[in-house]
VMD Tcl script that builds the backbone (N, CA, C; Angstrom):
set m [mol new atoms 540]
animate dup $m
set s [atomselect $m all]
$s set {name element resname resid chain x y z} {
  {N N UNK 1 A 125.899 90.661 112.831}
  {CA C UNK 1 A 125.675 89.909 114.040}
  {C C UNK 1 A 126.244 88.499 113.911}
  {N N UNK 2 A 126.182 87.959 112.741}
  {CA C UNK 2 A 126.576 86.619 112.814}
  {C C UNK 2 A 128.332 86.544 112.619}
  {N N UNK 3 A 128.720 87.847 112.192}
  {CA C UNK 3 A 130.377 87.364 111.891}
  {C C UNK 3 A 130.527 87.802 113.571}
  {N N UNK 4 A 130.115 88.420 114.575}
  {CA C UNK 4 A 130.559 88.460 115.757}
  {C C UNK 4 A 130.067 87.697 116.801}
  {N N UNK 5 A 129.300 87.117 116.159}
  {CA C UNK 5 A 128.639 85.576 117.406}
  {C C UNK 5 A 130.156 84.512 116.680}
  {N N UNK 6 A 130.234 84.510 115.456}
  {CA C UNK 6 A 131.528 83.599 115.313}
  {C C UNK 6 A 132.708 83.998 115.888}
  {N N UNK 7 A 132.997 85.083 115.895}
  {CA C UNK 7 A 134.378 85.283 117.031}
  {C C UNK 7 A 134.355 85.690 117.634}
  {N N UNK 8 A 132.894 85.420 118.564}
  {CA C UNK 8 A 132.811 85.132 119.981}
  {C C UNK 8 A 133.061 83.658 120.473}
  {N N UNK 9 A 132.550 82.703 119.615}
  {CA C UNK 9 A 132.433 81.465 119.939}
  {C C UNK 9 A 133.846 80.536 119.962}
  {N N UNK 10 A 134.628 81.850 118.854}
  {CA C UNK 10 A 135.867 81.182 118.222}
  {C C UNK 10 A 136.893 82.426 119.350}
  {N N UNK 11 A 136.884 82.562 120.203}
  {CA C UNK 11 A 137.651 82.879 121.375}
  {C C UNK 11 A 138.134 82.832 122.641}
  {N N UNK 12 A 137.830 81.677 122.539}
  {CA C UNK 12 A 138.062 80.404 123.361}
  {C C UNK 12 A 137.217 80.234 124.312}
  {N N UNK 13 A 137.397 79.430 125.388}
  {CA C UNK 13 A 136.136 78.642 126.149}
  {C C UNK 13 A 135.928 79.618 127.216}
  {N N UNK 14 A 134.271 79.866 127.012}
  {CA C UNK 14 A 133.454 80.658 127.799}
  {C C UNK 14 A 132.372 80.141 128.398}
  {N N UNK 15 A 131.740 80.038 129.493}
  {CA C UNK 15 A 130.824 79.705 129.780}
  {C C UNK 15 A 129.706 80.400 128.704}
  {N N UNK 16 A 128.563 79.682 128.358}
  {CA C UNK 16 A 127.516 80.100 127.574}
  {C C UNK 16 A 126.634 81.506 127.975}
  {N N UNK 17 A 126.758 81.475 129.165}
  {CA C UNK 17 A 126.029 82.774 129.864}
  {C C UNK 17 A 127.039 83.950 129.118}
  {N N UNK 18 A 128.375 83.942 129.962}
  {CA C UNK 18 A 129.583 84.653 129.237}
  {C C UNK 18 A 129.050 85.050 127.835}
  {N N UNK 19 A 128.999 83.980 127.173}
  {CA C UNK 19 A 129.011 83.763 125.560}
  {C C UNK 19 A 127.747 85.183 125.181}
  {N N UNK 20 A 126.779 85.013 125.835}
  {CA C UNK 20 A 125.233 85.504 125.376}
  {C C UNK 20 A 125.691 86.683 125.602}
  {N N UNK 21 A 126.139 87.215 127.231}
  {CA C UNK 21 A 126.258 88.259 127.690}
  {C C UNK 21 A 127.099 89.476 126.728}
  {N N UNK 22 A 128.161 88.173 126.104}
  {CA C UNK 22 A 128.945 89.521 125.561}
  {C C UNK 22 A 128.583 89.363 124.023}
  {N N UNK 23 A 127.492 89.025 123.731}
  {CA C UNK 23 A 126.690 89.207 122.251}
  {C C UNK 23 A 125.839 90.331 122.440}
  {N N UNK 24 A 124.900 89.730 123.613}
  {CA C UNK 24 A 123.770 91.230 123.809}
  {C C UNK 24 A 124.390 92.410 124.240}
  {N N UNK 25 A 125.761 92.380 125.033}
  {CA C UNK 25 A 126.585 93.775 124.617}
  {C C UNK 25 A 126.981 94.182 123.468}
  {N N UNK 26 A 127.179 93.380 122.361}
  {CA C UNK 26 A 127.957 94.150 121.187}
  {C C UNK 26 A 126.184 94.742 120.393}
  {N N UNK 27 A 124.746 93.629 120.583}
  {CA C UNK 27 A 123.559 94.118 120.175}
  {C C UNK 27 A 123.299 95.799 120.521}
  {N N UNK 28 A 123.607 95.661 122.153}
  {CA C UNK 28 A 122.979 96.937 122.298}
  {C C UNK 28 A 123.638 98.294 122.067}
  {N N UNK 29 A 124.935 97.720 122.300}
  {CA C UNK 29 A 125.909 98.844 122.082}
  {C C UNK 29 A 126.460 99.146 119.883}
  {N N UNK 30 A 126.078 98.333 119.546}
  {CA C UNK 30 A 126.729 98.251 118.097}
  {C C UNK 30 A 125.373 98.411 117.076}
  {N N UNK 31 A 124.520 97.418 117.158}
  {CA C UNK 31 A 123.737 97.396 116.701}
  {C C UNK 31 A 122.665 98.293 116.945}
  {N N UNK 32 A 122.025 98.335 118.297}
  {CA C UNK 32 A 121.303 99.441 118.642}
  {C C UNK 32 A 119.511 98.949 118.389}
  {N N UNK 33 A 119.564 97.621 118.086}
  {CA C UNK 33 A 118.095 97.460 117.962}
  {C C UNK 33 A 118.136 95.872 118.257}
  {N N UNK 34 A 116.804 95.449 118.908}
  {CA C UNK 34 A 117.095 94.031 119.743}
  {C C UNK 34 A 116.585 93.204 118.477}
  {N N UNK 35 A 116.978 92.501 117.543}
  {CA C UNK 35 A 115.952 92.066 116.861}
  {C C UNK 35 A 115.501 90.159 117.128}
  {N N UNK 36 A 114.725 89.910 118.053}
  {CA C UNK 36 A 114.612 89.046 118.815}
  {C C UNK 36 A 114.639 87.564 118.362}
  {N N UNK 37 A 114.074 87.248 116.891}
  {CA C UNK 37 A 114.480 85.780 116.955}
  {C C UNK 37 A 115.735 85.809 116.395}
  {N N UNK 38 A 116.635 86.702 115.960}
  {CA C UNK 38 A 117.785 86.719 115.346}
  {C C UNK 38 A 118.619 86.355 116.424}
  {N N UNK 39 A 118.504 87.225 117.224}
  {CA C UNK 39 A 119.491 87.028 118.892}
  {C C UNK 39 A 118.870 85.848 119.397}
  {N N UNK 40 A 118.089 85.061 119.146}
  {CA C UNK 40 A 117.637 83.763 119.988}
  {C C UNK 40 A 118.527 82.756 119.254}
  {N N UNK 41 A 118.318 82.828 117.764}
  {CA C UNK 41 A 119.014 81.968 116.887}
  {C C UNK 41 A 120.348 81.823 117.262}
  {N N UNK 42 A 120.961 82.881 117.583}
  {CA C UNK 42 A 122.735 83.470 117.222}
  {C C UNK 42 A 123.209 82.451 118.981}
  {N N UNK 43 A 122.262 83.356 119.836}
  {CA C UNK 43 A 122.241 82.428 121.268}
  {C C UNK 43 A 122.406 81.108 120.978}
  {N N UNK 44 A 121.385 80.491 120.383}
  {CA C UNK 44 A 121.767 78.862 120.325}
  {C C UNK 44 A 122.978 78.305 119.747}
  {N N UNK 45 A 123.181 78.975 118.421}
  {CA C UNK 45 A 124.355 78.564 118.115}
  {C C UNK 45 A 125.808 78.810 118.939}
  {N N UNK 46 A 125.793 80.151 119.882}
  {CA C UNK 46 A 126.531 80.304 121.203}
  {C C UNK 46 A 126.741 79.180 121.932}
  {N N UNK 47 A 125.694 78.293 122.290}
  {CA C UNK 47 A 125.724 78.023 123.194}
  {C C UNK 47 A 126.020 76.118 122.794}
  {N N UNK 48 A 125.973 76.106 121.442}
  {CA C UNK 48 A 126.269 74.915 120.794}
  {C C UNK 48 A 125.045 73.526 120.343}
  {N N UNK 49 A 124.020 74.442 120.804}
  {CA C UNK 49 A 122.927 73.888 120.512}
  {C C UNK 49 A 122.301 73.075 119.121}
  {N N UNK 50 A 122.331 71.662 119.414}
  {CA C UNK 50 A 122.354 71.333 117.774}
  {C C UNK 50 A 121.435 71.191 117.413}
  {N N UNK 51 A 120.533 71.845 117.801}
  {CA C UNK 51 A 118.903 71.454 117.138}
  {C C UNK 51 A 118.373 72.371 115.467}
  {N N UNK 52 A 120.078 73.176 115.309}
  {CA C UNK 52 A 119.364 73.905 113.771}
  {C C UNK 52 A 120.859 73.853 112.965}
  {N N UNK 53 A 120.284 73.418 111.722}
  {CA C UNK 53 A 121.244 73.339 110.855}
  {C C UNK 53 A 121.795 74.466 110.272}
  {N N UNK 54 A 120.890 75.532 110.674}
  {CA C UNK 54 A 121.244 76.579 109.933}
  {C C UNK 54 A 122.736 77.703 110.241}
  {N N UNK 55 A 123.220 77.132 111.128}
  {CA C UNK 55 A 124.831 77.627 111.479}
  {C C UNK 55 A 126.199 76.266 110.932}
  {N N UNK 56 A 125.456 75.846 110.004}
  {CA C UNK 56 A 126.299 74.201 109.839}
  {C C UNK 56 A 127.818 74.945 109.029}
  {N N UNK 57 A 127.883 76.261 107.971}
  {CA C UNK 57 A 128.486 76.938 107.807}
  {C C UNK 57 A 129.718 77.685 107.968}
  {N N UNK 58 A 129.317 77.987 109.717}
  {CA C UNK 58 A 130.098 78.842 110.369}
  {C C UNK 58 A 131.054 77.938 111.392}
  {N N UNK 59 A 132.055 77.265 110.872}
  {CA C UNK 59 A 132.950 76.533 111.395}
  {C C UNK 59 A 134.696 77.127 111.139}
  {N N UNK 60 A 135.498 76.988 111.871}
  {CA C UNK 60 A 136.532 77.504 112.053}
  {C C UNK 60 A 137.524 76.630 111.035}
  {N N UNK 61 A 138.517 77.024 110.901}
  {CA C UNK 61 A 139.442 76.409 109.706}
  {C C UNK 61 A 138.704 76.236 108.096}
  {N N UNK 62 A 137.979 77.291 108.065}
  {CA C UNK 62 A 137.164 76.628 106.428}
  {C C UNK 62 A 137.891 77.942 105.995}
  {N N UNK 63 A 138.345 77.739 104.375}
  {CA C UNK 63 A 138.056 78.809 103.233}
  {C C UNK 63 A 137.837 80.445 103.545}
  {N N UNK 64 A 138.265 81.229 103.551}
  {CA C UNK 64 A 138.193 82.442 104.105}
  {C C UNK 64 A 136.450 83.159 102.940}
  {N N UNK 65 A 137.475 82.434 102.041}
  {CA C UNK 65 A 136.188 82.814 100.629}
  {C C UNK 65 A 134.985 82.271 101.092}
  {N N UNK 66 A 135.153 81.147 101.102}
  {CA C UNK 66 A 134.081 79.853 101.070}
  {C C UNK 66 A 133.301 80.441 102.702}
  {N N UNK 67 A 133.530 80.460 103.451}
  {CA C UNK 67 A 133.349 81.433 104.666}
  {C C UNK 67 A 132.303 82.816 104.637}
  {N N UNK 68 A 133.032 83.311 104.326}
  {CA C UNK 68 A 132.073 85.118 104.329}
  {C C UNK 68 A 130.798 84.639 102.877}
  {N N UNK 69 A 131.263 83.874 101.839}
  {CA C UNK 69 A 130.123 83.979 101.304}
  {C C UNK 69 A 128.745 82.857 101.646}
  {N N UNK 70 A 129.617 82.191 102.732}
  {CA C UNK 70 A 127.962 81.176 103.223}
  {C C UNK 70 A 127.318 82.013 104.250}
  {N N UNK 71 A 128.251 82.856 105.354}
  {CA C UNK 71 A 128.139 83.867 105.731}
  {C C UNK 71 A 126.987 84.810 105.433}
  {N N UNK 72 A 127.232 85.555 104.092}
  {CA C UNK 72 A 126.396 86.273 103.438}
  {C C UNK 72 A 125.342 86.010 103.249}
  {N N UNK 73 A 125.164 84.531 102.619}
  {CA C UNK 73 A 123.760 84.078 102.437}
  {C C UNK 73 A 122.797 83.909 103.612}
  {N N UNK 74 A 123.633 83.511 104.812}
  {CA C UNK 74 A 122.584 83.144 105.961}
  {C C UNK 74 A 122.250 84.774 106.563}
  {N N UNK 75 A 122.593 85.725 106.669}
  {CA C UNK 75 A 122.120 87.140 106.729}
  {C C UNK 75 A 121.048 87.392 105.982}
  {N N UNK 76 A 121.770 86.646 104.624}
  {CA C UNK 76 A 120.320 87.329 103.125}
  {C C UNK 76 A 119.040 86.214 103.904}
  {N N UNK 77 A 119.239 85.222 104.567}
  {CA C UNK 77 A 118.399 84.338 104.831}
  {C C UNK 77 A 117.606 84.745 106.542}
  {N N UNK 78 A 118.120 85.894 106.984}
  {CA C UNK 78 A 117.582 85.997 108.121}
  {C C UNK 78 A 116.961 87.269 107.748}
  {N N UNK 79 A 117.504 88.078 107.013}
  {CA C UNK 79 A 117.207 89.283 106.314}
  {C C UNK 79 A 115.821 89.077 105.575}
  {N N UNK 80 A 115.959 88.188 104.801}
  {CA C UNK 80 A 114.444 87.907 103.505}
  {C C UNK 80 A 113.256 87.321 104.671}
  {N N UNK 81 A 113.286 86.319 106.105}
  {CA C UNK 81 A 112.444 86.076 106.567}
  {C C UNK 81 A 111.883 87.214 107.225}
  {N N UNK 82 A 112.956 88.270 107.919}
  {CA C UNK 82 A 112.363 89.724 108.322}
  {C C UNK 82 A 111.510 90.695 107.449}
  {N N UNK 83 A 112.146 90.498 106.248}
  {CA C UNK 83 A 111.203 91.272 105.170}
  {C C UNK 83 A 109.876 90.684 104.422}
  {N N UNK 84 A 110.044 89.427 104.645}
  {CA C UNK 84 A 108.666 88.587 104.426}
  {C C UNK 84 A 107.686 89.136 105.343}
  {N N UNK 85 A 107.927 88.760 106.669}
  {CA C UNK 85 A 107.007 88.691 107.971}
  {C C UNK 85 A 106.249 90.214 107.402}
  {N N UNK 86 A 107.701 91.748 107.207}
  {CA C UNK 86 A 107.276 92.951 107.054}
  {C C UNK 86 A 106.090 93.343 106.252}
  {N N UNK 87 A 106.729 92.323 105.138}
  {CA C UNK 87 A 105.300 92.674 103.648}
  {C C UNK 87 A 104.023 91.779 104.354}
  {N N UNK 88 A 104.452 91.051 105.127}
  {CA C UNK 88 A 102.571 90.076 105.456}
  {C C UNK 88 A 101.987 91.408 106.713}
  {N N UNK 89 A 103.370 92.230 106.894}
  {CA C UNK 89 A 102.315 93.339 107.967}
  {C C UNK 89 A 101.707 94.349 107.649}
  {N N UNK 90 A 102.428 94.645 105.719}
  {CA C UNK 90 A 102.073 95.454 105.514}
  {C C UNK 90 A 100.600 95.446 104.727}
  {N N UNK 91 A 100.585 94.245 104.017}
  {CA C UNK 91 A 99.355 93.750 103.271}
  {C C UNK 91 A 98.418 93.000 103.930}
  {N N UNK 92 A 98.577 92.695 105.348}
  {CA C UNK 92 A 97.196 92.398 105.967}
  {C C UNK 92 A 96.514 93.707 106.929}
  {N N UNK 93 A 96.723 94.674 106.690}
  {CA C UNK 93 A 95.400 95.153 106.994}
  {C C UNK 93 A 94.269 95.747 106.772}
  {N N UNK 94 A 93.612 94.492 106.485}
  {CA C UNK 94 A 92.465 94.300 106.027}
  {C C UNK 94 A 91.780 93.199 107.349}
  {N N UNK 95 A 90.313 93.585 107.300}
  {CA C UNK 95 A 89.877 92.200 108.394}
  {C C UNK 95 A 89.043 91.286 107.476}
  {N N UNK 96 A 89.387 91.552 106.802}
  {CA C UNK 96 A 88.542 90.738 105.288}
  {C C UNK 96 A 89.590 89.367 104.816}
  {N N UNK 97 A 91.028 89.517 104.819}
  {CA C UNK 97 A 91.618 88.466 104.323}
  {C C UNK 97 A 93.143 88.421 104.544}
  {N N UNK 98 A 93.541 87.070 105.229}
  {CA C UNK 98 A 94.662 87.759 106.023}
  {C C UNK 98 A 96.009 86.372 104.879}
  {N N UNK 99 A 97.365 87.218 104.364}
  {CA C UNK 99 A 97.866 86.457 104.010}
  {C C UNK 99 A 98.996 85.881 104.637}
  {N N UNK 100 A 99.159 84.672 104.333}
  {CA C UNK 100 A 100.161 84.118 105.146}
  {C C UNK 100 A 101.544 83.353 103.773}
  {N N UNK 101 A 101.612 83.918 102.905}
  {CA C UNK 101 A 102.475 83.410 101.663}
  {C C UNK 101 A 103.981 82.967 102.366}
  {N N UNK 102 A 104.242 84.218 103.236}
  {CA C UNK 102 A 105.450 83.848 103.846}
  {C C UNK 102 A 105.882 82.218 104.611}
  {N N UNK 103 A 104.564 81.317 104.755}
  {CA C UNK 103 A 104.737 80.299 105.300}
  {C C UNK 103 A 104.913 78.946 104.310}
  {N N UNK 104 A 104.722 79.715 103.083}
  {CA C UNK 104 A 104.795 78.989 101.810}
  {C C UNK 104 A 105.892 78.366 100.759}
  {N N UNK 105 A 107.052 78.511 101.582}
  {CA C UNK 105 A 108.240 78.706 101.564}
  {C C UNK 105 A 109.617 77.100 101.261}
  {N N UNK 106 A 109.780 76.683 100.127}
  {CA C UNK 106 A 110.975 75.558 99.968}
  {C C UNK 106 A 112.226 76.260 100.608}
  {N N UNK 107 A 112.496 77.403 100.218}
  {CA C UNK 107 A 113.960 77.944 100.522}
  {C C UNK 107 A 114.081 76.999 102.008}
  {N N UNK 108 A 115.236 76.368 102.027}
  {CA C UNK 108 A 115.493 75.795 102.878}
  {C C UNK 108 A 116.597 76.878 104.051}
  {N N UNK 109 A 117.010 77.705 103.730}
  {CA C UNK 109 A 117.439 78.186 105.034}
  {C C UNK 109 A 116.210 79.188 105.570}
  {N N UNK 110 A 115.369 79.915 104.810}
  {CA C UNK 110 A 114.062 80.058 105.983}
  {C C UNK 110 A 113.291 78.815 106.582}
  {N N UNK 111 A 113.290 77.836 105.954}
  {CA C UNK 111 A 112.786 76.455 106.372}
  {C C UNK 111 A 113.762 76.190 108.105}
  {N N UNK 112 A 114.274 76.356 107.829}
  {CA C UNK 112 A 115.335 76.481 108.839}
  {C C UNK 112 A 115.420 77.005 110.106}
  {N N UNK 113 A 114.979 78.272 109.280}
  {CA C UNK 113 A 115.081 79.362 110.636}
  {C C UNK 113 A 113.679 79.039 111.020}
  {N N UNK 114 A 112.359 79.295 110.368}
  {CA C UNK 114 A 111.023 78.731 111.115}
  {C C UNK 114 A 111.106 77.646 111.954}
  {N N UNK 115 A 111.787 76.271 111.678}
  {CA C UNK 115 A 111.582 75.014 112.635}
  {C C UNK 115 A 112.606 75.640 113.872}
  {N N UNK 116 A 113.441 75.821 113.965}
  {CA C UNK 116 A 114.415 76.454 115.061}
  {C C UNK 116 A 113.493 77.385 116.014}
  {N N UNK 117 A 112.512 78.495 115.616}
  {CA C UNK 117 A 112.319 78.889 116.438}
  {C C UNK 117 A 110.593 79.225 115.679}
  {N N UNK 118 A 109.553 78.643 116.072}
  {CA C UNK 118 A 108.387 78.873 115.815}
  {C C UNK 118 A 107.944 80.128 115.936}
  {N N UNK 119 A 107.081 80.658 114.558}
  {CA C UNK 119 A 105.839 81.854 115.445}
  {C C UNK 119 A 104.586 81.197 116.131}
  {N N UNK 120 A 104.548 81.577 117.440}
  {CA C UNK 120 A 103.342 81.179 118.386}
  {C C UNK 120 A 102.319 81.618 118.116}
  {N N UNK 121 A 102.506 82.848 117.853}
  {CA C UNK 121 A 100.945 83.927 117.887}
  {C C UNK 121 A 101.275 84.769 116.624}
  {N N UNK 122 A 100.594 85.908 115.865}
  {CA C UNK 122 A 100.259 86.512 115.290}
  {C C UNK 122 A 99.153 87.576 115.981}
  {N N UNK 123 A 99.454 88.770 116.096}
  {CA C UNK 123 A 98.601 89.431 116.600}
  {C C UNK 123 A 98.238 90.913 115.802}
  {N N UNK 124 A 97.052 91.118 115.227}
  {CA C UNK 124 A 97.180 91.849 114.541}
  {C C UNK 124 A 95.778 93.180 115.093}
  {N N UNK 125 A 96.509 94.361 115.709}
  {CA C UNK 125 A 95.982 95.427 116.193}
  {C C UNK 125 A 96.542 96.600 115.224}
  {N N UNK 126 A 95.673 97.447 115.135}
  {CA C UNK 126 A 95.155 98.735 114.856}
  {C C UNK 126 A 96.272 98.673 113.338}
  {N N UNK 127 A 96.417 98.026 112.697}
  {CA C UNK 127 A 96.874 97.691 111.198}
  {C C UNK 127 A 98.722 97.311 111.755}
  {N N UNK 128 A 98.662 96.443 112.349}
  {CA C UNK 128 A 100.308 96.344 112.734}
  {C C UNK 128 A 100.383 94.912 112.984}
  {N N UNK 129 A 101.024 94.052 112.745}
  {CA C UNK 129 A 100.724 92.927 113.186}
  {C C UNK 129 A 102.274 92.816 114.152}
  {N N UNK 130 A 102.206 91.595 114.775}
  {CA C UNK 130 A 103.020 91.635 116.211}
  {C C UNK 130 A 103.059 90.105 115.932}
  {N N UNK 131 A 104.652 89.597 115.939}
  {CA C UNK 131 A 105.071 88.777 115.875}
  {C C UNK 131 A 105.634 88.125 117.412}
  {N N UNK 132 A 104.964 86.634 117.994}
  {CA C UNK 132 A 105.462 86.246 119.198}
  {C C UNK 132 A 106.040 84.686 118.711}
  {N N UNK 133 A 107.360 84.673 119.002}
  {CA C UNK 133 A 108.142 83.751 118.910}
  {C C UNK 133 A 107.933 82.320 120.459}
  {N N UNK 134 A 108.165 81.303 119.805}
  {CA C UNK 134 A 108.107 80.335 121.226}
  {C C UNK 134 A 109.110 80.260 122.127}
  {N N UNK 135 A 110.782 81.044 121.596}
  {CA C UNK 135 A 111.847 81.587 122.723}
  {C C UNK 135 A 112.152 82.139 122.517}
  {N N UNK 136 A 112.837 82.935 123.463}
  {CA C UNK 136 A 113.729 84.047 123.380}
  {C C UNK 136 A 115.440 84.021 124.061}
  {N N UNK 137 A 116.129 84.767 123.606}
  {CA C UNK 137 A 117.720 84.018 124.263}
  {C C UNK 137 A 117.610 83.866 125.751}
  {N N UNK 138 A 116.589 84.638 126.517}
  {CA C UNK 138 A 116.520 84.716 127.953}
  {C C UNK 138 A 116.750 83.275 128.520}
  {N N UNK 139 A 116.068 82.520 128.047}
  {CA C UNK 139 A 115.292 81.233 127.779}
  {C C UNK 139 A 117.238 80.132 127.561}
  {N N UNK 140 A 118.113 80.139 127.043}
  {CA C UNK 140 A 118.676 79.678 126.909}
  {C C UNK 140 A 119.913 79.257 128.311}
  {N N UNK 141 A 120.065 78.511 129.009}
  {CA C UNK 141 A 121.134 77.850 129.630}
  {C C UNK 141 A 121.199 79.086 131.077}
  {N N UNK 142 A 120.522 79.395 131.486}
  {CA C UNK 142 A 120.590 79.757 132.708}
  {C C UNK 142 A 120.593 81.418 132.588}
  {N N UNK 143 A 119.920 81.997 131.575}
  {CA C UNK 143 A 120.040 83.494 130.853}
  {C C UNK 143 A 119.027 84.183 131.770}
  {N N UNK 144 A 118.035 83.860 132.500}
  {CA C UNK 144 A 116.363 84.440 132.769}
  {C C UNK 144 A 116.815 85.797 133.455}
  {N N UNK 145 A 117.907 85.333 134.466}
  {CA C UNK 145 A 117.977 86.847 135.374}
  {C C UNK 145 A 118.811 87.768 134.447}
  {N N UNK 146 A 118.951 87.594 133.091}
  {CA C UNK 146 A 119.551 88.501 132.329}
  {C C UNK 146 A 119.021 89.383 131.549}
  {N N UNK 147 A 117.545 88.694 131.756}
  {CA C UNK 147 A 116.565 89.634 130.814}
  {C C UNK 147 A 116.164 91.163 131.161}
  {N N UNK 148 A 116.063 91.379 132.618}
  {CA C UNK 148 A 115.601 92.470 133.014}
  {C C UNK 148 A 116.606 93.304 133.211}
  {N N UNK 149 A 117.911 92.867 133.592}
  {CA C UNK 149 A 118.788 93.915 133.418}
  {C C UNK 149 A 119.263 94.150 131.656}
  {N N UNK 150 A 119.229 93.265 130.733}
  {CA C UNK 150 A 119.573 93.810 129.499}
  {C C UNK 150 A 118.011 94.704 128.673}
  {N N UNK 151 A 116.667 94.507 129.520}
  {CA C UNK 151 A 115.732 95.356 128.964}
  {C C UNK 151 A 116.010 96.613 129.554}
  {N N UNK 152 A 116.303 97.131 130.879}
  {CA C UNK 152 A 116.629 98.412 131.468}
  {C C UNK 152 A 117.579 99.235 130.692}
  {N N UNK 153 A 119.010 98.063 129.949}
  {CA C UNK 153 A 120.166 98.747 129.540}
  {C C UNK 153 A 119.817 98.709 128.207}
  {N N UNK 154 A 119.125 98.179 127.430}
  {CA C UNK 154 A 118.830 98.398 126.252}
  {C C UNK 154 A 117.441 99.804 126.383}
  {N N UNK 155 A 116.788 99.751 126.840}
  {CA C UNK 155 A 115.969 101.104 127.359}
  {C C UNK 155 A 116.753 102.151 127.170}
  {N N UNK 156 A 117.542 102.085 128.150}
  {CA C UNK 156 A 118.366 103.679 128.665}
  {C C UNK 156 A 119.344 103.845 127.673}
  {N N UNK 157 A 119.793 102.689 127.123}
  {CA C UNK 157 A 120.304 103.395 125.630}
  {C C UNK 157 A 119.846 104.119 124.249}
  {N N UNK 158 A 118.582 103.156 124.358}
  {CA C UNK 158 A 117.819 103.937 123.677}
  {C C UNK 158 A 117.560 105.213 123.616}
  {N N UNK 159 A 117.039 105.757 125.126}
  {CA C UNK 159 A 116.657 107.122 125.728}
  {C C UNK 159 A 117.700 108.075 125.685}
  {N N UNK 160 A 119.285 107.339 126.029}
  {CA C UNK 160 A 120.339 108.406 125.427}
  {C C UNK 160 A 120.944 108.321 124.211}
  {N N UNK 161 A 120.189 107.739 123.624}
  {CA C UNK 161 A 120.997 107.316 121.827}
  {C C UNK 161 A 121.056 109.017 120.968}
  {N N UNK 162 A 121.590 108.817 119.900}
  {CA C UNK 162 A 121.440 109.928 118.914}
  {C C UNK 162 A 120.057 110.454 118.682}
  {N N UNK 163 A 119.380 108.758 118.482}
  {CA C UNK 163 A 118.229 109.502 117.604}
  {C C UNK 163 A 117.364 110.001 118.002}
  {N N UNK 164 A 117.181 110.237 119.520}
  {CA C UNK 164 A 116.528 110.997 120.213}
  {C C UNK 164 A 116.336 112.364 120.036}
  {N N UNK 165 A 117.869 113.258 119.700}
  {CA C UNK 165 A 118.083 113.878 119.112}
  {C C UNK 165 A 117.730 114.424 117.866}
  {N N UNK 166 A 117.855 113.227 116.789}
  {CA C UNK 166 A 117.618 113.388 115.516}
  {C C UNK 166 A 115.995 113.496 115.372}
  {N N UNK 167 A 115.735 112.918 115.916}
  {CA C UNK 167 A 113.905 113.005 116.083}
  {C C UNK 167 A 113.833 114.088 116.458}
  {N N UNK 168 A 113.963 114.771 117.555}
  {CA C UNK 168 A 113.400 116.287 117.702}
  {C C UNK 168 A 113.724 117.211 116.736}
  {N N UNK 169 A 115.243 117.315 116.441}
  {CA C UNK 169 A 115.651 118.140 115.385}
  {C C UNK 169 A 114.592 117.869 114.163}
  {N N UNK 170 A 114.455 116.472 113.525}
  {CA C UNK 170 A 113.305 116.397 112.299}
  {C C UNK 170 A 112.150 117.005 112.705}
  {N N UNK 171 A 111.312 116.945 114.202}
  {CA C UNK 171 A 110.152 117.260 114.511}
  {C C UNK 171 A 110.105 118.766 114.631}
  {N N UNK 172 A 111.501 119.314 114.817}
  {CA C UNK 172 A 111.493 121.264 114.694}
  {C C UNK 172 A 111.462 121.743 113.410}
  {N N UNK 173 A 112.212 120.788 112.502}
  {CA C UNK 173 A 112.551 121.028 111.382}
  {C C UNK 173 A 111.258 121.088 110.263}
  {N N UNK 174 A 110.472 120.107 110.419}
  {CA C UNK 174 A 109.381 119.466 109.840}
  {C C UNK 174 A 108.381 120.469 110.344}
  {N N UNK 175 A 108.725 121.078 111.787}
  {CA C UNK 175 A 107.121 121.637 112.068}
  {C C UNK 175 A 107.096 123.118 111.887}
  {N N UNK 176 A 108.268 123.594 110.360}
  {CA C UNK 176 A 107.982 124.848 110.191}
  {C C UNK 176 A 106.952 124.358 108.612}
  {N N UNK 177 A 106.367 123.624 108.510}
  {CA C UNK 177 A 105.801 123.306 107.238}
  {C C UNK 177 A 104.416 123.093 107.912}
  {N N UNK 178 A 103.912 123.087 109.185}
  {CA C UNK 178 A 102.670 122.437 109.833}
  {C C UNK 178 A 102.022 123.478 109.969}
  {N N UNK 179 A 100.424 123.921 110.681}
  {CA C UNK 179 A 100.319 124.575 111.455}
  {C C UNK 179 A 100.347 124.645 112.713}
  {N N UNK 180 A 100.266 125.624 113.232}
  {CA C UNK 180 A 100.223 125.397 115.194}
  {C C UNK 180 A 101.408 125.738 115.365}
}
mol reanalyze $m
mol bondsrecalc $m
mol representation Tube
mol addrep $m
């Protein structure tokens, strides 16, 4: 996601809407899963927003080397805060003691990504916890009426994706081992 928000940004002058629009197309169509403060983050830096250091990196004319491997790290850095949040969902459920280690954090590019875009809430039902962020890309430069048509088209892709498929086939496959 982040080497194609850079040559989106690096393809010449687009209005920011433009910019978002044809990110959450390559999300829904490439990627196939919305993963929401990632696409809020990637949005801002779209849209040139200087309130996070954490795209200071991804500038045009640098090092091809020097490039893909700062590159790399800020993935491993959006990657390790996703898998943090995962392990605090997987080890709090309990209603006895809830951990929050993930907030405990020097690494300065999760430092990064937390001040850029806050968790608001924490919500933790039937052993799952539910992460609510304070924006979302909707939220960015005139995006709002974009939300409901990219939730419909991200929906209906879903509904005609592969794994719709692949799920039933596992659920025929799997349910000669069940009873019933």
């Amino acid at each position: 996601m982040l080497l194609k928000a850079f040559i989106i940004k690096s393809g010449g002058k687009k209005e920011n809407r433009k910019k978002i629009e044809d990110f959450l197309d390559f999300v829904i169509n490439n990627v196939g899963c919305y993963l929401e403060n990632e696409v809020y983050l990637i949005g801002k830096y779209l849209c040139n927003s200087g309130d996070t250091v954490f795209f200071r990196h991804m500038q045009q004319n640098r090092d091809k080397d020097n490039f893909f491997r700062d590159v790399r790290g800020m993935a491993w850095d959006l990657c390790h805060l996703r898998n943090v949040l995962e392990e605090m969902k997987v080890r709090n459920t309990s209603d006895d003691i809830t951990f929050l280690h993930c907030f405990a954090s020097y690494e300065t590019g999760l430092v990064d990504i937390l001040k850029s875009n806050r968790i608001k809430r924490i919500l933790y039902l039937d052993g799952q916890a539910y992460y609510k962020y304070e924006h979302d890309v909707f939220e960015i430069d005139g995006c709002m009426e974009l939300k409901k048509t990219y939730k419909e088209s991200f929906e209906k892709k879903v509904k005609n994706s592969m794994m719709k498929e692949l799920c039933f086939s596992l659920e025929q496959e799997a349910g000669h081992f069940l009873k019933g």
